[in-house]
FIKOLZA-1660 file (N, C-alpha, C; in steps of 0.1 Angstrom, whole numbers, plus 5000, padded with zeros to 4 digits):
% residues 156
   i   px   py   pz ch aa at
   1 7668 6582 5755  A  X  N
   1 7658 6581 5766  A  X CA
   1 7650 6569 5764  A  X  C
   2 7648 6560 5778  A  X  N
   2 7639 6547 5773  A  X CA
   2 7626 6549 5779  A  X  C
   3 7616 6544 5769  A  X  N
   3 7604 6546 5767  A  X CA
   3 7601 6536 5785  A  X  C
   4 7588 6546 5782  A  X  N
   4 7586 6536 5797  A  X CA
   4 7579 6527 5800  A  X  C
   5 7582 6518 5804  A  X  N
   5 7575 6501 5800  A  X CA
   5 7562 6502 5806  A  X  C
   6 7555 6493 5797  A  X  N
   6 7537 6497 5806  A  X CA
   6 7536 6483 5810  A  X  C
   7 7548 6474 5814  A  X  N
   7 7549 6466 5829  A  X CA
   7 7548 6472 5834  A  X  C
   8 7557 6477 5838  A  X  N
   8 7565 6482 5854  A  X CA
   8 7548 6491 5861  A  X  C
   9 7548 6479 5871  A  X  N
   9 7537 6486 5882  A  X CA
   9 7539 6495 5885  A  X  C
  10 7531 6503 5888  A  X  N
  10 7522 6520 5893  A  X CA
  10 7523 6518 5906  A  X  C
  11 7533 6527 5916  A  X  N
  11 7533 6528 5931  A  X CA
  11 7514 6529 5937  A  X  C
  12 7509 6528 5931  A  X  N
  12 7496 6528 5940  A  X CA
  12 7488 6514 5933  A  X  C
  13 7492 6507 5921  A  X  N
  13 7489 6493 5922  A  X CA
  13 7498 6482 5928  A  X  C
  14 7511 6491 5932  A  X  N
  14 7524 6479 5940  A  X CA
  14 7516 6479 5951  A  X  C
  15 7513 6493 5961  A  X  N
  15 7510 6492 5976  A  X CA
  15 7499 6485 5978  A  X  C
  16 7490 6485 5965  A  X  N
  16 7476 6479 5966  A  X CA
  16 7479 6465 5969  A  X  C
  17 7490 6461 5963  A  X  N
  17 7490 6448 5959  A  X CA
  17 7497 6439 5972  A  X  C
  18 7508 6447 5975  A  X  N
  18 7512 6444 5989  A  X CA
  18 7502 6444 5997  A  X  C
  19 7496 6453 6000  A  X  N
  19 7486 6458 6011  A  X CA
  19 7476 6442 6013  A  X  C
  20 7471 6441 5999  A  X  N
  20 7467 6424 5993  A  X CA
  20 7473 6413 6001  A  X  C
  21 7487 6415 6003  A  X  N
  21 7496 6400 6000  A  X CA
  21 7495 6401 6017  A  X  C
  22 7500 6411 6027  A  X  N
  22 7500 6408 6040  A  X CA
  22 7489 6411 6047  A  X  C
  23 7479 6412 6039  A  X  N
  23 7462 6411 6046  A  X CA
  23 7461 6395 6046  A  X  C
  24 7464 6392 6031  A  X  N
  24 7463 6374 6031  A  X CA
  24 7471 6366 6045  A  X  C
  25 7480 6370 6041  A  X  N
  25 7496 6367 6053  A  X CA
  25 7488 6368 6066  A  X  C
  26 7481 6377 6070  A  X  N
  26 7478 6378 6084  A  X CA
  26 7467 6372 6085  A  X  C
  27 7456 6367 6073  A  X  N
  27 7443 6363 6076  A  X CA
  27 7452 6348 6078  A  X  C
  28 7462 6341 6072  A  X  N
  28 7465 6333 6071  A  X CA
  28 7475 6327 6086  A  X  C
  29 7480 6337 6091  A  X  N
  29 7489 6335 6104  A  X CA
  29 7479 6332 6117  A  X  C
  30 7468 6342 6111  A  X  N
  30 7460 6340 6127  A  X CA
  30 7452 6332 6125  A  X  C
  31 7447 6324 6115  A  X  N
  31 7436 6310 6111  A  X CA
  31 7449 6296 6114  A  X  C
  32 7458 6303 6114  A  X  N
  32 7470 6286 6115  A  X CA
  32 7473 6289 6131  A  X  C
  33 7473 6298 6138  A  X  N
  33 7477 6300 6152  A  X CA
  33 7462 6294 6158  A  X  C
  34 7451 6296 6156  A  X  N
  34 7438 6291 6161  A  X CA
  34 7441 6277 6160  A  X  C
  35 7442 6277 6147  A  X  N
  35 7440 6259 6145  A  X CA
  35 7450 6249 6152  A  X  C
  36 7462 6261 6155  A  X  N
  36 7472 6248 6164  A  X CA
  36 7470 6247 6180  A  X  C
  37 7464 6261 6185  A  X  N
  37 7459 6260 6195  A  X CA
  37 7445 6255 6198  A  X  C
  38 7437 6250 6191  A  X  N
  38 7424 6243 6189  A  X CA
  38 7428 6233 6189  A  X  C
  39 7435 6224 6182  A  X  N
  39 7436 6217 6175  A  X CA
  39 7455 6207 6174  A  X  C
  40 7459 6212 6180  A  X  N
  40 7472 6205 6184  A  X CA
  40 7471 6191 6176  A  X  C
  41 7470 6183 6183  A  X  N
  41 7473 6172 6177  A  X CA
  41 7465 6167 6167  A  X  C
  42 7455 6172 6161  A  X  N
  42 7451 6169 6147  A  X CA
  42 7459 6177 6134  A  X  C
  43 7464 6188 6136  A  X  N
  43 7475 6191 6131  A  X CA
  43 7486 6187 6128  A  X  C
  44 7492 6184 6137  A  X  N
  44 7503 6173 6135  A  X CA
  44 7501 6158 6128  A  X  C
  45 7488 6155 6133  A  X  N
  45 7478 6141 6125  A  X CA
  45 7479 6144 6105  A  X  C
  46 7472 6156 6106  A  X  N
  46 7472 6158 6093  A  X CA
  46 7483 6160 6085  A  X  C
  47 7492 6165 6092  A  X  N
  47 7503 6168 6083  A  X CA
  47 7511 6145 6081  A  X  C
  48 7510 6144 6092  A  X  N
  48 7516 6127 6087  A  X CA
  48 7507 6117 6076  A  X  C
  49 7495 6124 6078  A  X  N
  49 7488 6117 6070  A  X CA
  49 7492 6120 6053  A  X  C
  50 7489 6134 6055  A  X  N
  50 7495 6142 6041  A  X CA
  50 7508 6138 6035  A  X  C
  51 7519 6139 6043  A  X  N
  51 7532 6130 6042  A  X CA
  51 7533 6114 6036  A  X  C
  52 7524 6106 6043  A  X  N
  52 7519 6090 6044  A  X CA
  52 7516 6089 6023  A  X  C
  53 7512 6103 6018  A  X  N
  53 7506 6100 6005  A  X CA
  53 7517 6101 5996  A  X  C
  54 7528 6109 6004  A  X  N
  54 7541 6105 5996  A  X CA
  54 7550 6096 5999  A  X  C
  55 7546 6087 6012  A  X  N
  55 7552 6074 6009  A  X CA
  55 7567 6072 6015  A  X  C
  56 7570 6085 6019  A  X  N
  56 7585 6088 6019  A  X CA
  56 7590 6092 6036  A  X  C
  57 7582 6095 6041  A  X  N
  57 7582 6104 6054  A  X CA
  57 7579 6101 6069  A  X  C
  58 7587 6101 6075  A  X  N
  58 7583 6091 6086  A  X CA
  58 7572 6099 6097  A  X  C
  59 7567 6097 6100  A  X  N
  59 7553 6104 6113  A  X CA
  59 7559 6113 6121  A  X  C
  60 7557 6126 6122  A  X  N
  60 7560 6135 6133  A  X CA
  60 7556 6128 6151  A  X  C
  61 7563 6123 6157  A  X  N
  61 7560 6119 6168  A  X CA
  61 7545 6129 6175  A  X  C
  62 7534 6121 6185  A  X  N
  62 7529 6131 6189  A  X CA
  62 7537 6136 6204  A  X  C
  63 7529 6145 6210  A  X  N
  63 7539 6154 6223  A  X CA
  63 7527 6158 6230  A  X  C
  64 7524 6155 6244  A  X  N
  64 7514 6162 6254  A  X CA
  64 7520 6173 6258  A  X  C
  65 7531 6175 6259  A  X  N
  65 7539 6186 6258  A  X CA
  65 7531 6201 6258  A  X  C
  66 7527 6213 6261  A  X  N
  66 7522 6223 6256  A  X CA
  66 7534 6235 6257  A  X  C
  67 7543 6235 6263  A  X  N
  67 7553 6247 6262  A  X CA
  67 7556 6246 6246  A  X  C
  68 7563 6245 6240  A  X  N
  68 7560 6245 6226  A  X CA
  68 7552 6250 6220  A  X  C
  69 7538 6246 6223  A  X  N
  69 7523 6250 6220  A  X CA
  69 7524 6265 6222  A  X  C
  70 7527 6266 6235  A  X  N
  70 7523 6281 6238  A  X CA
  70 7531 6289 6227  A  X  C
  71 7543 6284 6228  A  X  N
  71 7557 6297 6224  A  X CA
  71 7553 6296 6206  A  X  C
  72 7548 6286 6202  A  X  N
  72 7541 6289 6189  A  X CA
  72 7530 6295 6180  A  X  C
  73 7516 6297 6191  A  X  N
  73 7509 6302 6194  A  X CA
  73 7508 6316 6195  A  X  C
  74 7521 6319 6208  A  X  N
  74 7525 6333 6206  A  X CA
  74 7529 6340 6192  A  X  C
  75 7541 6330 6186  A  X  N
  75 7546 6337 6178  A  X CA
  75 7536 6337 6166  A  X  C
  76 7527 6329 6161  A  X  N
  76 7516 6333 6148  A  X CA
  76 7510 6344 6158  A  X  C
  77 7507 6348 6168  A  X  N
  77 7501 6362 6176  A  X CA
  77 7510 6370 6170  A  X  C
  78 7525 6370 6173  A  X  N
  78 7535 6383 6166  A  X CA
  78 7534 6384 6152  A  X  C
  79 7535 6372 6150  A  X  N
  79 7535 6380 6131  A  X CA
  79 7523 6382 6124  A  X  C
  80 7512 6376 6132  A  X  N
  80 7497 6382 6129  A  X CA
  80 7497 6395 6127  A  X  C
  81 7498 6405 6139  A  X  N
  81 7499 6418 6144  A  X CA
  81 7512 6425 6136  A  X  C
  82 7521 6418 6130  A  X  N
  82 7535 6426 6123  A  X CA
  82 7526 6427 6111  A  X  C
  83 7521 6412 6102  A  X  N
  83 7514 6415 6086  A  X CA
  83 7501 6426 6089  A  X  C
  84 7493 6428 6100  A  X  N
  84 7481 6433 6104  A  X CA
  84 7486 6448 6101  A  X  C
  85 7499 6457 6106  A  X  N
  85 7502 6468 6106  A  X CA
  85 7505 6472 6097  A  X  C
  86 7516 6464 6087  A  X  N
  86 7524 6462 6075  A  X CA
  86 7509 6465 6064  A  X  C
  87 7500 6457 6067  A  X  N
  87 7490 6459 6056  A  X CA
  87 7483 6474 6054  A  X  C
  88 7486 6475 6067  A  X  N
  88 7476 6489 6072  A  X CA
  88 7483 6501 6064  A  X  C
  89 7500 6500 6060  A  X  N
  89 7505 6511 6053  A  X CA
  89 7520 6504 6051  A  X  C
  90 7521 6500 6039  A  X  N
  90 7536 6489 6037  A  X CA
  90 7544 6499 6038  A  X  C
  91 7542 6512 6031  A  X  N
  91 7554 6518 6031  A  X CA
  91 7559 6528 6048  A  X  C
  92 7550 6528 6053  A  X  N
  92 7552 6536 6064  A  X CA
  92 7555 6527 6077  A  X  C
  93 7553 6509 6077  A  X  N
  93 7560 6502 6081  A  X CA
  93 7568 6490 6078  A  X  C
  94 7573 6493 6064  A  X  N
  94 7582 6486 6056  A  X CA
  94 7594 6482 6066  A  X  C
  95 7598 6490 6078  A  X  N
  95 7609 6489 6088  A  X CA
  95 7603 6472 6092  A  X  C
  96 7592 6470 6090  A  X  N
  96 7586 6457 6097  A  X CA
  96 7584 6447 6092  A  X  C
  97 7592 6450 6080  A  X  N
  97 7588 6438 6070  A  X CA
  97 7604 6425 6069  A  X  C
  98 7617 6434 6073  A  X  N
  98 7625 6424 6076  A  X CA
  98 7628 6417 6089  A  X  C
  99 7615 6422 6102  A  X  N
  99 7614 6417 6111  A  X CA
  99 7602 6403 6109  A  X  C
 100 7595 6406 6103  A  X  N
 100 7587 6392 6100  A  X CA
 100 7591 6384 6089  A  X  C
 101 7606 6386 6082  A  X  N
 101 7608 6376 6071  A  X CA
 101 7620 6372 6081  A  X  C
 102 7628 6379 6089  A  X  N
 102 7636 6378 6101  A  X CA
 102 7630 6357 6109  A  X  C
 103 7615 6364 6111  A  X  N
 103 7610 6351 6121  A  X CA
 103 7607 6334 6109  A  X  C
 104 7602 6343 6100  A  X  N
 104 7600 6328 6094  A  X CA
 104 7612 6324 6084  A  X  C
 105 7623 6333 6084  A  X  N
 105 7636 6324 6076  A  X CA
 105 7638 6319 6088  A  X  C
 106 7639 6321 6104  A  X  N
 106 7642 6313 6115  A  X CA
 106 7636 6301 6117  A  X  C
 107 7621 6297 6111  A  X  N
 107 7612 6288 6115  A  X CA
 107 7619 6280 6103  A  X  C
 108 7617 6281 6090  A  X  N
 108 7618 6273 6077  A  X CA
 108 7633 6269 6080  A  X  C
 109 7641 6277 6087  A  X  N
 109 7659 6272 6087  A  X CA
 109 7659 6258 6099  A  X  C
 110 7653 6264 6107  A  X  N
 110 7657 6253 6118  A  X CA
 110 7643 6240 6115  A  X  C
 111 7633 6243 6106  A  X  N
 111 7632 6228 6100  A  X CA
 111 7633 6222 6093  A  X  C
 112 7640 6228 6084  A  X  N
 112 7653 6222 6074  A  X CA
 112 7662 6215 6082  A  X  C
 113 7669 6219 6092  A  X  N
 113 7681 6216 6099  A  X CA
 113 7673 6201 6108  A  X  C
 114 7664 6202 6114  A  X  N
 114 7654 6193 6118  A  X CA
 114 7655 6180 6107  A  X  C
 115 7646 6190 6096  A  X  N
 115 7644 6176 6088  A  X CA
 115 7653 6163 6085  A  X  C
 116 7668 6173 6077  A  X  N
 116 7679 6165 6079  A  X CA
 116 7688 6161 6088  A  X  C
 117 7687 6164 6103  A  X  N
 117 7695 6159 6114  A  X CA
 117 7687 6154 6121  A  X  C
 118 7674 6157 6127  A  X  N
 118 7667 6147 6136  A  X CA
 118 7657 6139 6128  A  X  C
 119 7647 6144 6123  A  X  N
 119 7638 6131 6118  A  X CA
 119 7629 6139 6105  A  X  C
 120 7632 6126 6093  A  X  N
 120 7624 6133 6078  A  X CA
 120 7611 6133 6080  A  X  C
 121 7609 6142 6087  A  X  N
 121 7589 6145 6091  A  X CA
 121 7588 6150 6078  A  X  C
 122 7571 6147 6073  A  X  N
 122 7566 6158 6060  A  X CA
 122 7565 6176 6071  A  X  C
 123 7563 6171 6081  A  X  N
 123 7557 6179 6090  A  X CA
 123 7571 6192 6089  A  X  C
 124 7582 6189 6092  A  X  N
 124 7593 6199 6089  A  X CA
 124 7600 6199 6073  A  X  C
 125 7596 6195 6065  A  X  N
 125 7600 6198 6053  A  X CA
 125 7583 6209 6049  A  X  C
 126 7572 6206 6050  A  X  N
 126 7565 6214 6049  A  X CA
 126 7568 6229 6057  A  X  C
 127 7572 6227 6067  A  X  N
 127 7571 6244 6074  A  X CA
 127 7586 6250 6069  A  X  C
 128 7595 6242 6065  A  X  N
 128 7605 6250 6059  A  X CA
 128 7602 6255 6043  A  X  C
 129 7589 6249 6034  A  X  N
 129 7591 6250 6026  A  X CA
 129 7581 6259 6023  A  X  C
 130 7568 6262 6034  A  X  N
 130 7560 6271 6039  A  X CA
 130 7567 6283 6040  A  X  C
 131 7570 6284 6053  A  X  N
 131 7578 6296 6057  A  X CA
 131 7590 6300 6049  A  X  C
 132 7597 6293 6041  A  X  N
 132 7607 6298 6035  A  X CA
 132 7599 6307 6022  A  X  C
 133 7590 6301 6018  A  X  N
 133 7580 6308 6006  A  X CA
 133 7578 6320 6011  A  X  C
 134 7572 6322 6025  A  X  N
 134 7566 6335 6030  A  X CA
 134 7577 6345 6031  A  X  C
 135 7589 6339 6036  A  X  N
 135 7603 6347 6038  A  X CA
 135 7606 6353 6025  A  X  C
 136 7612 6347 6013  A  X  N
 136 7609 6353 6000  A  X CA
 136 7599 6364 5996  A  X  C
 137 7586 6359 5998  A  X  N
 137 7577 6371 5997  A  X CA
 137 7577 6380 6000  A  X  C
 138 7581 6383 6015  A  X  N
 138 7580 6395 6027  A  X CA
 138 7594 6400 6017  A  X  C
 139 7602 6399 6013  A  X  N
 139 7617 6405 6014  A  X CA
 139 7613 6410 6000  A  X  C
 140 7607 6406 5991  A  X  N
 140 7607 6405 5978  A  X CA
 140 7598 6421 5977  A  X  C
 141 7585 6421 5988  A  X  N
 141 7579 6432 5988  A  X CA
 141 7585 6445 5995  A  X  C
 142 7594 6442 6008  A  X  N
 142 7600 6449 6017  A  X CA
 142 7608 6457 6004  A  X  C
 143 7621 6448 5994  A  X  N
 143 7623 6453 5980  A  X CA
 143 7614 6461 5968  A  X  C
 144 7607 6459 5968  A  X  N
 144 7595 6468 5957  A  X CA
 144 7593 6481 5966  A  X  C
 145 7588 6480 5979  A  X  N
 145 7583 6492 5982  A  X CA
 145 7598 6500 5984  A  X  C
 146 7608 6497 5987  A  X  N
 146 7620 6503 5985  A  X CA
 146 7621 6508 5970  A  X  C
 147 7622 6501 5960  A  X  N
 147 7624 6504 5947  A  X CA
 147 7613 6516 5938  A  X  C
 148 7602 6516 5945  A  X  N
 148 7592 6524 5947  A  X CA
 148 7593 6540 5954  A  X  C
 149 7601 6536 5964  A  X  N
 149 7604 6553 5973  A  X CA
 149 7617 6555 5965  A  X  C
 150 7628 6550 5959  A  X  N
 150 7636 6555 5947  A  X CA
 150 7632 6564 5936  A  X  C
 151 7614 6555 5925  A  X  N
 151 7616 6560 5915  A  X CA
 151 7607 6576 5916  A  X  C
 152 7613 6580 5907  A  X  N
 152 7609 6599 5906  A  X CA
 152 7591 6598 5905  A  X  C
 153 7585 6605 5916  A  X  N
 153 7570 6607 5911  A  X CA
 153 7566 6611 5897  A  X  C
 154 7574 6612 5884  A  X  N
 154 7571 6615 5872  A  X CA
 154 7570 6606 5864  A  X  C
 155 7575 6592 5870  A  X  N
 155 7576 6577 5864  A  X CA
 155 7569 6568 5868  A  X  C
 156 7562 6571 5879  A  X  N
 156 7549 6565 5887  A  X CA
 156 7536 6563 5881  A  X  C
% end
């Protein structure tokens, strides 16, 4: 019989901790959806400037464009309200956690595909390397609280 590791997290400091990670995630989705609806083209400003310090990266074009705007805006609204629920009880909407790692491996994939076929913006190597972080996370947790409803409440 193996002794029981005094790592391995306690299902009520994992959910804590999750509950933590997509509180951050949603304070963080709905402060970046304000700011790009506020704030459009200083955003895109800052990110080329930030880019400009690595010397390497060519300027994200700007766009008067707002369809874009909107359909972006929306979507930090959707995954605001997906981390907002998720936090409220990971394990009771864990079903919703490979729907929001779902959207931002979509966002981080197609600006990867961006970066290297249309134009080496910092602007799309940052959101693929953003959202691909978040995508990891979400799945990594969606995995714990799984591994969690497996182990025997006498190991807890």
């Amino acid at each position: 019989m193996a002794a029981p590791s005094s790592f391995a997290p306690s299902a009520v400091s994992g959910e804590r901790m999750i509950r933590a990670i997509f509180q951050l995630l949603a304070i963080s989705f709905g402060a970046a959806g304000t700011v790009f609806l506020l704030f459009p083209d200083a955003t895109v400003q800052a990110a080329n400037v930030t880019g400009s310090l690595f010397g390497a990266f060519s300027p994200a074009p700007p766009s008067q464009l707002r369809f874009w705007l909107s359909l972006g805006v929306s979507y930090m609204a959707l995954v605001t309200i997906l981390a907002v629920l998720i936090q409220r009880d990971p394990t009771r909407y864990r079903h919703l956690m490979p729907v929001l790692a779902a959207g931002k491996f979509c966002s981080s994939s197609t600006s990867l595909l961006f970066f290297v076929f249309s134009s080496p913006t910092f602007l799309y190597l940052l959101t693929f390397l953003v959202d691909g972080s978040i995508t990891l996370t979400v799945l990594g947790c969606y995995r714990w609280i799984a591994l969690q409803a497996r182990t025997p409440a006498t190991n807890r």
